[in-house]
Each structure stands twice: as structure tokens, then as C-alpha cells.
C-alpha positions as CSV (number, residue, x, y, z in Angstrom):
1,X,0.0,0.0,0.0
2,X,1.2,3.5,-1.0
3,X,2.2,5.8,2.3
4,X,1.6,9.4,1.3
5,X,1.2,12.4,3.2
6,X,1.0,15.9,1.8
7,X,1.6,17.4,5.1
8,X,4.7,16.2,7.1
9,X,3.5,17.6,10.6
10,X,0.7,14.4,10.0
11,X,2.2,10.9,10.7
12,X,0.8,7.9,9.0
13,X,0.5,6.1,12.3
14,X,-1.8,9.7,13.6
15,X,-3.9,9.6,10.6
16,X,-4.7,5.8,11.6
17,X,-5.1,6.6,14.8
18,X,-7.6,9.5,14.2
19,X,-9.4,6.7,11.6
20,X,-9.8,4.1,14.5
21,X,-11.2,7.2,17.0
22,X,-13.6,7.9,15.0
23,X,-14.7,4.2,14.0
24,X,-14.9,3.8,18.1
25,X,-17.0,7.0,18.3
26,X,-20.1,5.6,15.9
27,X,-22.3,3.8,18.4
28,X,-24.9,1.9,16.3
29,X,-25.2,-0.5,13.0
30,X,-26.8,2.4,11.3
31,X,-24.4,5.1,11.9
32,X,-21.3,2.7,11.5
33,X,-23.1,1.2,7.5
34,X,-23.5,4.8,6.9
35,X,-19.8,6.0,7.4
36,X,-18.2,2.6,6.0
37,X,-20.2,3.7,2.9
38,X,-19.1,7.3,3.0
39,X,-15.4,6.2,3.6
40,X,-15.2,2.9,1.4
41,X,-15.9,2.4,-2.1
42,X,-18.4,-0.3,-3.1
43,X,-16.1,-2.8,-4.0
44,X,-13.6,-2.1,-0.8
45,X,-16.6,-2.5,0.9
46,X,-17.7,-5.5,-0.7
47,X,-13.9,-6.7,0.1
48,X,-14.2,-5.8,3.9
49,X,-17.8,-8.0,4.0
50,X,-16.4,-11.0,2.3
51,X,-13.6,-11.1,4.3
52,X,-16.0,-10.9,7.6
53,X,-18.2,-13.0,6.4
54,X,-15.7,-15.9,6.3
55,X,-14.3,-15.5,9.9
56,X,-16.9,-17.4,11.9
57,X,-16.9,-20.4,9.4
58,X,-13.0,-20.6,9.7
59,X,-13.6,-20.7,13.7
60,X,-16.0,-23.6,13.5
61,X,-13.2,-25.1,11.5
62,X,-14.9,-25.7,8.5
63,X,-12.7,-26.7,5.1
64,X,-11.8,-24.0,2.9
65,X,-14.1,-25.8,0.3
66,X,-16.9,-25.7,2.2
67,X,-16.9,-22.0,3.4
68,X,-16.5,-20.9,-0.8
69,X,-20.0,-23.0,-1.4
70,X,-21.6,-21.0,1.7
71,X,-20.1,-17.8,0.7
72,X,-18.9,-17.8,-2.8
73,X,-15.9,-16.0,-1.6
74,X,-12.8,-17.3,-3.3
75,X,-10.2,-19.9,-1.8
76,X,-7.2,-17.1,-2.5
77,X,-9.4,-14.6,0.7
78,X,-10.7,-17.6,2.7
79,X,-6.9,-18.6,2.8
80,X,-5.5,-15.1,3.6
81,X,-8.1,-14.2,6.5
82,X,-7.6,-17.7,7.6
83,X,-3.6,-16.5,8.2
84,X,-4.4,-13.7,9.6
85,X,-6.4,-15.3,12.0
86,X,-4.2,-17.4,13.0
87,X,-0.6,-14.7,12.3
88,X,-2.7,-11.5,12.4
89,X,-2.1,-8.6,14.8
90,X,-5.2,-10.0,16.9
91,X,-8.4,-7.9,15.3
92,X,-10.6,-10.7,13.7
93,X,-9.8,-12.7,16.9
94,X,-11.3,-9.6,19.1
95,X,-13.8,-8.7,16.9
96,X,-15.0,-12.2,16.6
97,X,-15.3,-12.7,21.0
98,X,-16.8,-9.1,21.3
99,X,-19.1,-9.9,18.0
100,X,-20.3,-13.3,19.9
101,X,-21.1,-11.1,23.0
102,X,-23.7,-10.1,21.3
103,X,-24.9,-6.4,21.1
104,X,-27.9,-4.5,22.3
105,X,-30.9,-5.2,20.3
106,X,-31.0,-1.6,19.3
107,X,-27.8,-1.9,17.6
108,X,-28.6,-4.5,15.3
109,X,-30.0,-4.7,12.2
């Protein structure tokens, strides 16, 4: 991925920091679809989904085959989310224990 800043006061590692404040500040589905669809294009988005959308199949330990018939995602992302999963920094992992917490009603869609 291409680094680029126009202003050198700003620091990659700020601008992703501001990024992930303001993902924390959104409190509901509704507010959070709205900005992923302000801030992503569709097919980022679309990306980001079928990514997400193969985590829980890769933690029931389902085959790589079997999660592309459910999902149609392709073997190449299943593979790389399953690495990161496993090598990752830790996100998916949290994500996925906070995500089976369940939310508030409200916050659902």
C-alpha cells in the first residue's frame, strides 16, 4: 500500500489513529453502515464483507471448500483471512469474541 502524506506535521500512524477514534466514536449499526459507505468504495466494501463474512466459518473449523459453497468467496481470501487469524495482529480474533457477546438489540439490524 502506497504511504503518502501531503503534510509532514501528519504521521501515518496519527492519521490511523484519528481513523480508528472515529470508527470507536459511531455507536450503532446504522451510523457505522453509513460511514463505511461514506469512507469505502463499493467494491472495498464488498472486500471488507467478504472477508468478515468468512471468519466465523473458519472458527467452527470448516474446510476452505466448504466455506466458498456458503459464501462464494474465493479460496485465495478464505486462505488469507484464515492467516491472519491465526498470524494476524489480533483484530478478527477480538472482533470475533466481542461480535459473539452479542450487542444490544437496538444496535442490530
Amino acid at each position: 500500500m502506497k504511504r503518502r502524506s501531503l503534510d509532514p506535521e501528519t504521521s501515518a500512524d496519527s492519521s490511523e489513529a484519528s481513523l480508528c477514534e472515529a470508527l470507536l466514536a459511531l455507536k450503532t449499526v446504522p451510523e457505522m453502515r453509513a460511514f463505511l459507505h461514506d469512507l469505502c468504495t463499493p467494491a472495498e466494501l464488498e472486500v471488507m464483507v467478504d472477508r468478515w463474512s468468512v471468519v466465523p466459518y473458519l472458527l467452527e473449523g470448516r474446510s476452505y471448500r466448504d466455506i466458498h459453497e456458503r459464501t462464494a468467496v474465493s479460496i485465495t481470501t478464505i486462505g488469507r483471512v484464515a492467516r491472519y487469524l491465526n498470524q494476524g495482529s489480533g483484530g478478527y480474533m477480538a472482533a470475533a469474541a466481542r461480535r459473539a457477546g452479542g450487542l444490544p438489540v437496538a444496535d442490530q439490524e
